[in-house]
LODRENVEX-411701 format. One record per residue (C-alpha): x, y, z; residue in one letter. Coordinates in steps of 0.05 Angstrom, whole numbers, plus 32768, in hexadecimal, padded with zeros to 4 digits. Example, Ala and Ser with C-alpha at 12.3 -4.5 7.8 and 13.67 -1.06 7.14 Angstrom:
2
80F67FA6809Ca
81117FEB808Fs
//
This chain:
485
7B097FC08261x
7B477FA3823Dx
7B8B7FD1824Bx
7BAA7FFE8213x
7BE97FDF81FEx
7C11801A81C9x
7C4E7FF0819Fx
7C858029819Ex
7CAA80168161x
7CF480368168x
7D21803C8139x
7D4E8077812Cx
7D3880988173x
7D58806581A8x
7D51808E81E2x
7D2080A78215x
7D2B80EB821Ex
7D0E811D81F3x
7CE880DF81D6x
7C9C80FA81C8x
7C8880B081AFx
7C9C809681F2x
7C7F80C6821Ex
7C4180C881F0x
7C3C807D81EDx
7C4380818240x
7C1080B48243x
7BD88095821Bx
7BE780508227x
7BDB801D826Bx
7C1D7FF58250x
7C4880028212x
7C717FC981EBx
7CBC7FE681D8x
7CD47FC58193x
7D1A7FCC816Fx
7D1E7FA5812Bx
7D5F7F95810Dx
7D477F9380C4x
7D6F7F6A809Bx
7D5D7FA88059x
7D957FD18082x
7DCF7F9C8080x
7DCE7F88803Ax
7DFC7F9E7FFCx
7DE27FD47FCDx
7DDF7FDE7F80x
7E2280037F8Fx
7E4C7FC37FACx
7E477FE57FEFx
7E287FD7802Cx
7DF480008049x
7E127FFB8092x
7E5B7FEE8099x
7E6D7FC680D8x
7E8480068106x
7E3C802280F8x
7E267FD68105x
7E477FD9814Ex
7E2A80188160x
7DE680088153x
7DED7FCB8179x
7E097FF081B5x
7DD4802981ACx
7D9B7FED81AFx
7DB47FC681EBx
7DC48013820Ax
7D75801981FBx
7D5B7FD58219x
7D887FE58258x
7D69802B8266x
7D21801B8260x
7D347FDE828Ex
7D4A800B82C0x
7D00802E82BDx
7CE37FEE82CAx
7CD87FE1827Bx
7CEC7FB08238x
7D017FB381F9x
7CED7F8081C9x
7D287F79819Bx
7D287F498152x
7D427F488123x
7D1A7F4180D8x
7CE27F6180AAx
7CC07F9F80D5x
7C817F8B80BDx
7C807F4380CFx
7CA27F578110x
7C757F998121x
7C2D7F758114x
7C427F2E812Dx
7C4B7F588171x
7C117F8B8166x
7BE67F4B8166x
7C0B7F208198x
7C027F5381D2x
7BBD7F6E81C0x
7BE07FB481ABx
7BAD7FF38195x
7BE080138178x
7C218022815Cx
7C5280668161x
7C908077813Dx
7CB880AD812Cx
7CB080C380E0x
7CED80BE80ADx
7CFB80E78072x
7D2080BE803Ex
7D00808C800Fx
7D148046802Cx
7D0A8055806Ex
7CC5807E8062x
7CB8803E8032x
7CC1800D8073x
7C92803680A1x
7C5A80318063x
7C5C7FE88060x
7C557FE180A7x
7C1D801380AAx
7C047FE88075x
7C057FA88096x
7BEC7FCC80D4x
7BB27FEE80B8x
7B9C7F9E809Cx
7B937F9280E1x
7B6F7FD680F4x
7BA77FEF810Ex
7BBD8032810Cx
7C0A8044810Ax
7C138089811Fx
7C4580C08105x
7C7380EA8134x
7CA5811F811Dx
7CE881218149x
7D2681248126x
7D3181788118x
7D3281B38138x
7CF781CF8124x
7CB481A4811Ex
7CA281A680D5x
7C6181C980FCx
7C84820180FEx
7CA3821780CBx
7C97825280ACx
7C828233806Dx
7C7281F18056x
7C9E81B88039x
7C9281C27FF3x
7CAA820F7FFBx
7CDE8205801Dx
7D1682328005x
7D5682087FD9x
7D86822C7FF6x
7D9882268046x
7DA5826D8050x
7D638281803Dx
7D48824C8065x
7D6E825680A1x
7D5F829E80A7x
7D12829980A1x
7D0C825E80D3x
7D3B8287810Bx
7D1582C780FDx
7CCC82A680FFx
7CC982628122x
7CE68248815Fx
7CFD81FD8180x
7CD081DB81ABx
7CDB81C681F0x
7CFD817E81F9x
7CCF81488211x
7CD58137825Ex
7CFA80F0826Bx
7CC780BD8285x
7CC9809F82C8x
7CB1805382CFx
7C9880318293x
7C6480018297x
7C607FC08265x
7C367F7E8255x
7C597F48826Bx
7C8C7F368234x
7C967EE38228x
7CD67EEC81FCx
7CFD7F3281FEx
7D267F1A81C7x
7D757F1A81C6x
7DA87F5481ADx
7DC17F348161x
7E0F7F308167x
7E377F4C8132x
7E467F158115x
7DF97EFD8112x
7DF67F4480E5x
7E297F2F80B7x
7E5A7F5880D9x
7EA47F4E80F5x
7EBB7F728130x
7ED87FAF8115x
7F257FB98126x
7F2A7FFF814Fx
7F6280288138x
7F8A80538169x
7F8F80898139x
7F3B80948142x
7F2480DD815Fx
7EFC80B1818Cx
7EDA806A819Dx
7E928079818Bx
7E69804C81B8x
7E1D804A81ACx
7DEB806081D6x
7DBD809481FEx
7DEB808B8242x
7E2980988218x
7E0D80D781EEx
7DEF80FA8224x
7E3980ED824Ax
7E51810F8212x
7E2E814B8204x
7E3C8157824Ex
7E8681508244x
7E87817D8200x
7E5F81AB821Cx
7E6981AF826Fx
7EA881868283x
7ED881A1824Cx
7EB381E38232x
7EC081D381F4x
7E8B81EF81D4x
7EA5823481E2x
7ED2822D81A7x
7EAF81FE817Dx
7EAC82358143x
7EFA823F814Cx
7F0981E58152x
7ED481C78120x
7EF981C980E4x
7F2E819C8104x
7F46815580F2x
7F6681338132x
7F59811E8171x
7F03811D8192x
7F06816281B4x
7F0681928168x
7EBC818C8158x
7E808171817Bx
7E8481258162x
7E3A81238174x
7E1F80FF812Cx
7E2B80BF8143x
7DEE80C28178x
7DC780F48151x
7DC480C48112x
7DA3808E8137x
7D7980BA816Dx
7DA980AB81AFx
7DA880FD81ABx
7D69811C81A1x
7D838161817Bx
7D58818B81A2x
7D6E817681DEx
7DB3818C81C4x
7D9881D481B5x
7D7481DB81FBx
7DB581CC8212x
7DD2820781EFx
7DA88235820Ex
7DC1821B8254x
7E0482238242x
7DFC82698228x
7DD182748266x
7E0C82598290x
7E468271826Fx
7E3582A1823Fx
7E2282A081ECx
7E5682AA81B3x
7E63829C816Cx
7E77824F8183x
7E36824381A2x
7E078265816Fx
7E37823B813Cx
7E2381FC8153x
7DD981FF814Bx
7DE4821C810Ax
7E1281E180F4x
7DDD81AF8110x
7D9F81D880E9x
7DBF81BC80A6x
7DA3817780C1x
7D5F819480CBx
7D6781B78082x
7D788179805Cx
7D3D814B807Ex
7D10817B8075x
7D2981868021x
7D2481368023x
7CE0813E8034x
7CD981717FF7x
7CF981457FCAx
7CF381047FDDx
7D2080D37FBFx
7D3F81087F87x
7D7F81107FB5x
7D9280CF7FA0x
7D9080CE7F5Ax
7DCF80E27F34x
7DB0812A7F16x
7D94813C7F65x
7D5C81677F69x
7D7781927F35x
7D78815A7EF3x
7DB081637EDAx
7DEF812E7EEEx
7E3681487EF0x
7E6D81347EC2x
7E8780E87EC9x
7ECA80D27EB7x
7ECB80927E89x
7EF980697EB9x
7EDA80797EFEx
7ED580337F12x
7F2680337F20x
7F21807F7F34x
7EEE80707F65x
7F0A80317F83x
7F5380577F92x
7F23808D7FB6x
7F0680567FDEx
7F4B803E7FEBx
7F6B807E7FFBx
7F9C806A7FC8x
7F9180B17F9Cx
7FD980C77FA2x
7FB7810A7FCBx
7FCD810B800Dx
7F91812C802Dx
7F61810D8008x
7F7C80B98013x
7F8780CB8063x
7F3E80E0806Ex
7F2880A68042x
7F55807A806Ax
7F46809780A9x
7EF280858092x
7F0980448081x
7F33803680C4x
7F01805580F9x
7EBB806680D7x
7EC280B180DDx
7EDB80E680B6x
7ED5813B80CCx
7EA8816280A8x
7EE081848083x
7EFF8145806Cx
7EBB812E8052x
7EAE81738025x
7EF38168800Bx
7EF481187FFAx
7EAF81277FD6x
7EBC815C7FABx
7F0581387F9Cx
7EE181027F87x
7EA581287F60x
7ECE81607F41x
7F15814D7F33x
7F0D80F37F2Ax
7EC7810D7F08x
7EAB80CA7F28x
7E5C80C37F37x
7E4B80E77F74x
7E1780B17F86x
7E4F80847F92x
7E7580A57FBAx
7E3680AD7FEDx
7E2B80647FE2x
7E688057800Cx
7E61808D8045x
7E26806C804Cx
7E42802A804Ex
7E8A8046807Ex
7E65807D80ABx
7E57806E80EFx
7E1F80AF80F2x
7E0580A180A8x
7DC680C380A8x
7D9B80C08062x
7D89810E8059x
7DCD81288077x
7DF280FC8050x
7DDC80FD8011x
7DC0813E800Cx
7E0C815C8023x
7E1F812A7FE5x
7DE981497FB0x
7E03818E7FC9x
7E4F81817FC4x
7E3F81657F7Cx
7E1681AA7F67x
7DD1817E7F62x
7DB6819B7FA9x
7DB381D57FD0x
7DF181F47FC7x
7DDC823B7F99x
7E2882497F8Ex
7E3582297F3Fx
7E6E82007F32x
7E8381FA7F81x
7ED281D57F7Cx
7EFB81CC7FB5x
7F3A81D47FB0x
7F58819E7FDBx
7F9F81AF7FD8x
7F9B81F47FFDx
7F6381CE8028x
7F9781A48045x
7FCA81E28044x
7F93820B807Ax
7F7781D1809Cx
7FB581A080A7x
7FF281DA809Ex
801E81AD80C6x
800D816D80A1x
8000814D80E7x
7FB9812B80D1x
7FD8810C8088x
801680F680ADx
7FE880D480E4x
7FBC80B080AFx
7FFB809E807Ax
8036808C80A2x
8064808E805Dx
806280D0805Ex
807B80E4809Cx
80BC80FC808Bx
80A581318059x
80A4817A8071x
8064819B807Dx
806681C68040x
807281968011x
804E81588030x
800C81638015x
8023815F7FC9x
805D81257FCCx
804F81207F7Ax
807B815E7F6Fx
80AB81497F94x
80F281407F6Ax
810E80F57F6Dx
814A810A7FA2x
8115812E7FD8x
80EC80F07FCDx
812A80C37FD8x
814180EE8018x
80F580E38034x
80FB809D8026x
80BD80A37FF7x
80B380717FB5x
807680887F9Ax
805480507F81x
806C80277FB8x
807280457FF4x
8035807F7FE5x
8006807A7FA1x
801480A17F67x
7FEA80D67F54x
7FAB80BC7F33x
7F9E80F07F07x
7FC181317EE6x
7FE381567F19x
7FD481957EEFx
7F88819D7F0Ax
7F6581DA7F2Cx
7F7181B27F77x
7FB881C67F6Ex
7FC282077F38x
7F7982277F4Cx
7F7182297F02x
7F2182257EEEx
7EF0823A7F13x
7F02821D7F63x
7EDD82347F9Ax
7F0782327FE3x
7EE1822A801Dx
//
């Protein structure tokens, strides 16, 4: 009798623990063939003029695959790494090694579900089957208390129903030795440069050095969580702007699977086993069950979160000259402090907080009026833990075309920058030009009088942008209706 060879097929999940197509694979199978495929769909330029992975999302993929091929090395294993077309790649292997079948982990948005059908496709020509796993929530879509297409629109609804009726599965043990077939040619790691890619320039002025990989996210969560304990006040830090230790900075794994979520909740529970439960610790799940929400509304509505009118049909208003408006944005060149050092800060390191992100996207959607769809174009493009559904589902709800049920939602970004950088510490970190300008003034340089700007060495124009549009908008006189939050 011939072995059973199972072809896991990774791809965002580049880890082994909590890894059910692993285990599974191990379980059922005499041998399993691990496969990575750089696929070339991922590097190119989109309809937008951006890329759809910038090169500091480029180098921690690369560092998250060779992290991979390392660990299952170390339980006696392979990975099988090229680089092209997953469905050449996947059934030129599937037939090579005499495979029976293929796993992977299911996806939510379009492209990437897309992908997974043409290899299923090409499989299934072959009478091979490709089968389905779900492990990137919370909650197993399983279990929910209703199905997808009931889901509720808003997250509040949501979230209450799922804490009150379902509950998280356990994580998946971490397997011990890993048998293969023997592999003739492993394949080597692409360089960046083979991607397209140069080496991206690390700023000192970064909250951290993301580096890629299971080994580094799991050293991680045990330093947020054990060696500094700061997850006791993660409700009372997230909202910050500088340095790693003011929110959890674990995105970067999550995106490409280095951190299987669950594993972060289970985790929870030991530390509020350990050391007790408060708002903090409660906060964090809750934060992280917005991921869960928007893959599972992707799955509701498919590819609607990235057309211009969302889910809801109908587009927001769109200035006649956003081409310049959106290319100062991009620039940080908008003549708003807070707004151009978050954008430069994205452009510099590949990261951006969570409050800078709600406040450069609604700048950009409500006051430069410029298409929303763009602006998500280039976080995907400049974020290091670009994920589809997070990303542009937090997009379709910032521009009023998603899940948020409050009407007319507007930042205002000026007393935004006055609660969240009151000391103007993170604009004078990110634009140098500034930093002779008081606190209370430096986040609005365009009223300043030409003898304050003269005695803070400030030429607008030169030195710092001009203002890019009329200074009299709601960001600044809460005139119109301006939501704070």
């Amino acid at each position: 009798m011939s072995e059973k060879i199972i072809l896991v097929w990774f791809r965002n999940d580049l880890r082994i623990h909590d890894n059910e197509i692993l285990l599974e694979a191990i379980r059922k199978a005499d041998k399993i063939l691990p496969v990575y495929c750089f696929d070339p769909f991922y590097f190119k330029a989109t309809h937008y003029g951006t890329l759809k992975t910038g090169n500091f999302r480029a180098r921690f993929l690369l560092e998250a695959v060779a992290d991979l091929r390392q660990t299952l090395r170390e339980h006696g294993a392979e990975l099988i790494i090229r680089t092209g077309n997953p469905v050449d790649i996947i059934t030129q292997l599937a037939g090579q090694y005499q495979v029976t079948e293929v796993y992977h982990h299911r996806e939510v948005a379009f492209e990437e579900t897309n992908i997974s059908s043409k290899v299923e496709a090409a499989l299934w020509k072959n009478k091979l089957n490709l089968k389905h796993f779900i492990g990137h929530t919370f909650y197993h879509k399983e279990d929910l208390p209703f199905p997808i297409k009931d889901i509720p629109d808003v997250f509040t609804t949501f979230r209450k129903k799922v804490e009150r009726d379902s509950n998280i599965r356990n994580s998946f043990e971490t397997p011990g030795a890993i048998s293969i077939p023997a592999i003739d040619d492993a394949g080597e790691l692409p360089t960046l440069q083979q991607l397209g890619f140069e080496e991206p320039v690390d700023d000192c002025r970064a909250v951290m050095r993301f580096k890629g990989g299971e080994t580094e996210a799991l050293k991680h969560l045990q330093q947020y969580f054990w060696d500094t304990d700061r997850l006791k006040t993660y409700k009372q830090t997230r909202n910050g702007l500088l340095g790693a230790g003011y929110s959890s900075k674990f995105s970067p794994w999550l995106s490409v699977g280095c951190l299987s979520v669950r594993q972060v909740y289970w985790e929870v529970k030991r530390y509020e086993h350990d050391r007790g439960a408060n708002d903090s610790t409660y906060w964090l799940v809750f934060e992280l069950l917005w991921r869960d929400y928007f893959r599972f509304m992707f799955k509701k509505y498919g590819n609607q979160f990235f057309k211009v009118g969302g889910f809801k049909g109908e587009a927001p208003e769109i200035a006649p000259d956003q081409n310049e408006l959106f290319e100062k944005w991009k620039a940080g060149e908008t003549g708003v402090p807070f707004i151009d050092a978050n954008m430069r800060e994205l452009n510099a390191t590949g990261f951006m907080s969570n409050r800078g992100r709600q406040n450069v996207a609604s700048f950009l959607v409500k006051d430069l009026k410029v298409n929303w769809t763009r602006g998500a174009a280039y976080f995907e493009e400049k974020l290091i833990d670009y994920s589809p559904a997070s990303n542009w589902g937090n997009w379709a709800y910032v521009a009023g075309v998603g899940n948020d049920p409050r009407e007319n939602r507007h930042l205002n970004v000026i007393k935004q920058a006055a609660e969240y950088d009151p000391k103007g510490e993170y604009v004078k970190t990110w634009i140098p030009a500034l930093a002779l300008i008081p606190a209370k003034l430096v986040q609005t340089p365009f009223f300043l009088t030409p003898n304050e700007l003269n005695a803070y060495k400030l030429e607008l124009g030169v030195d710092y942008p001009q203002l890019i549009i009329d200074p009299v908008w709601p960001s600044v006189n809460d005139r119109g209706a301006t939501v704070s939050t």
